[in-house]
C-alpha positions as CSV (number, residue, x, y, z in Angstrom):
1,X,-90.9,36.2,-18.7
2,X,-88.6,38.4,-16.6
3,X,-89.9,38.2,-13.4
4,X,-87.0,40.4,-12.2
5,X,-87.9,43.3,-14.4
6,X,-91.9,43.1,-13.2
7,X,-90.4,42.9,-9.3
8,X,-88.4,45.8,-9.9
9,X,-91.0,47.8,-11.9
10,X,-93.6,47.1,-9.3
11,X,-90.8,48.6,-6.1
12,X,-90.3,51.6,-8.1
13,X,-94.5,52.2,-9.0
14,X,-94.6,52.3,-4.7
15,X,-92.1,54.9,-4.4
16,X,-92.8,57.1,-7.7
17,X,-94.7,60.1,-6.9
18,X,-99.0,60.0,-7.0
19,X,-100.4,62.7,-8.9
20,X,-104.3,63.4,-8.3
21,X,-105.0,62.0,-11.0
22,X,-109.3,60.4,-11.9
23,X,-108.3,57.0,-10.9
24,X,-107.2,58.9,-7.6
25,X,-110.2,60.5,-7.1
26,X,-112.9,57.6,-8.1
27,X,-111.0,55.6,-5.5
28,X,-111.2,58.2,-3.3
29,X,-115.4,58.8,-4.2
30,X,-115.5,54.6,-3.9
31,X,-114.1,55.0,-0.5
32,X,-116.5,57.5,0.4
33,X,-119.3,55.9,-0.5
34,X,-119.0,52.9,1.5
35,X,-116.8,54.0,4.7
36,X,-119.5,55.4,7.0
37,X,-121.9,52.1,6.3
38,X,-118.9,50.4,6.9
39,X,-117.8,51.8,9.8
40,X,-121.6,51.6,11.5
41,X,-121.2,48.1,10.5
42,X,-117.9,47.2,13.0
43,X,-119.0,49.6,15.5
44,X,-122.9,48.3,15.7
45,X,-121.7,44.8,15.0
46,X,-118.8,45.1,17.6
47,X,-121.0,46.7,20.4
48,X,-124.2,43.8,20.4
49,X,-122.0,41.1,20.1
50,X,-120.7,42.1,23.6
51,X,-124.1,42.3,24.8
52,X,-124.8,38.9,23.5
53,X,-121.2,37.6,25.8
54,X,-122.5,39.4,28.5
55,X,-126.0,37.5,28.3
56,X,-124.7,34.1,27.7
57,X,-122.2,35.1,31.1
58,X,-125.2,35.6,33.2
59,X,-127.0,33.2,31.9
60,X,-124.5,30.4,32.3
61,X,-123.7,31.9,35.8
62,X,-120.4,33.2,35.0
63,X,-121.3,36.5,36.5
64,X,-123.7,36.7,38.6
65,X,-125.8,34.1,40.4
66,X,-129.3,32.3,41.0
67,X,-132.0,31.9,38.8
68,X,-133.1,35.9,38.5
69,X,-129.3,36.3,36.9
70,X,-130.0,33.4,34.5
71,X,-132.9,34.6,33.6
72,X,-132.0,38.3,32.7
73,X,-129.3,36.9,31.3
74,X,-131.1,35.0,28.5
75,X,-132.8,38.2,27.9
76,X,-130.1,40.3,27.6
77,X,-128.3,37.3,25.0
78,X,-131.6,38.1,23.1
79,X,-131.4,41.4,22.4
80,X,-127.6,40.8,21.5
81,X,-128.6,38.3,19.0
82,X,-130.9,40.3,17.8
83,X,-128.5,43.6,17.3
84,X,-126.2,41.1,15.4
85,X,-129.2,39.9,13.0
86,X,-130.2,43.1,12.0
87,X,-126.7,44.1,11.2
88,X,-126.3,42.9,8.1
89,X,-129.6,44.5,6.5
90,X,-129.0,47.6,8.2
91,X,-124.6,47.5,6.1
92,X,-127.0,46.8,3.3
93,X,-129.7,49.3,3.1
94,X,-127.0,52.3,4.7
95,X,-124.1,50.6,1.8
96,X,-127.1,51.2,-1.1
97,X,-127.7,55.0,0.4
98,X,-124.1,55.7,0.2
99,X,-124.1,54.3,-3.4
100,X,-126.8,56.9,-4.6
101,X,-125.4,59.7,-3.0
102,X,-122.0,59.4,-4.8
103,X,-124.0,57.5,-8.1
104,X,-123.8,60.0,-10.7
105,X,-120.1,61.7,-9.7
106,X,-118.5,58.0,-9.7
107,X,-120.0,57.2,-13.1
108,X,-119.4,60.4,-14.6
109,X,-115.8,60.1,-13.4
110,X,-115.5,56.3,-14.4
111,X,-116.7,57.4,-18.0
112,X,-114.1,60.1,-18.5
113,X,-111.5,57.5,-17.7
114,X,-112.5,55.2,-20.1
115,X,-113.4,57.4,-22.9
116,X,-109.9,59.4,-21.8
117,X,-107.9,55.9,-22.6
């Protein structure tokens, strides 16, 4: 096995130029499909687990002080726990939308390909 030969084959694949060709474009559909649950997903994700931090602050009298602090503090950390528990159902149920939007144009797209090769 040449493994100079696959190196040098797989430098000049990076620099040759991309055509638009199907595989392209059902990357480019895939993509699609799952960026905006995706996106939701970090943002929602991101945004509650900082609500979380900022209950268990309070509540361990990081910020803040006395027992009212504490208290609102656990129910802040709550409603961040919360937020991140109904995350992942929420990516999954958005993820399976996406899917059947772009359903039929991927396989149709995916079956050219493979009837095409």
């Amino acid at each position: 096995m040449n493994t100079d030969k696959i190196y040098a084959e797989s430098i000049a694949k990076e620099y040759a130029p991309k055509d638009s060709s199907k595989i392209v474009a059902l990357r480019k559909l895939d993509r699609k499909a799952k960026l905006p649950a995706t996106i939701f997903t970090y943002t929602f994700g991101i945004f509650f687990a900082l609500v979380f931090g900022t209950g268990m602050c309070l509540a361990m009298q990081v910020i803040g002080s006395g027992v009212a602090d504490m208290v609102l503090g656990i129910a802040i950390g709550i409603i961040g726990m919360v937020g991140c528990g109904v995350n992942y159902p929420i990516y999954k149920k958005m993820l399976e939308n996406g899917k059947k939007k772009y359903a039929y144009e991927i396989v149709e797209l995916a079956r050219e390909i493979s009837e095409g090769k």
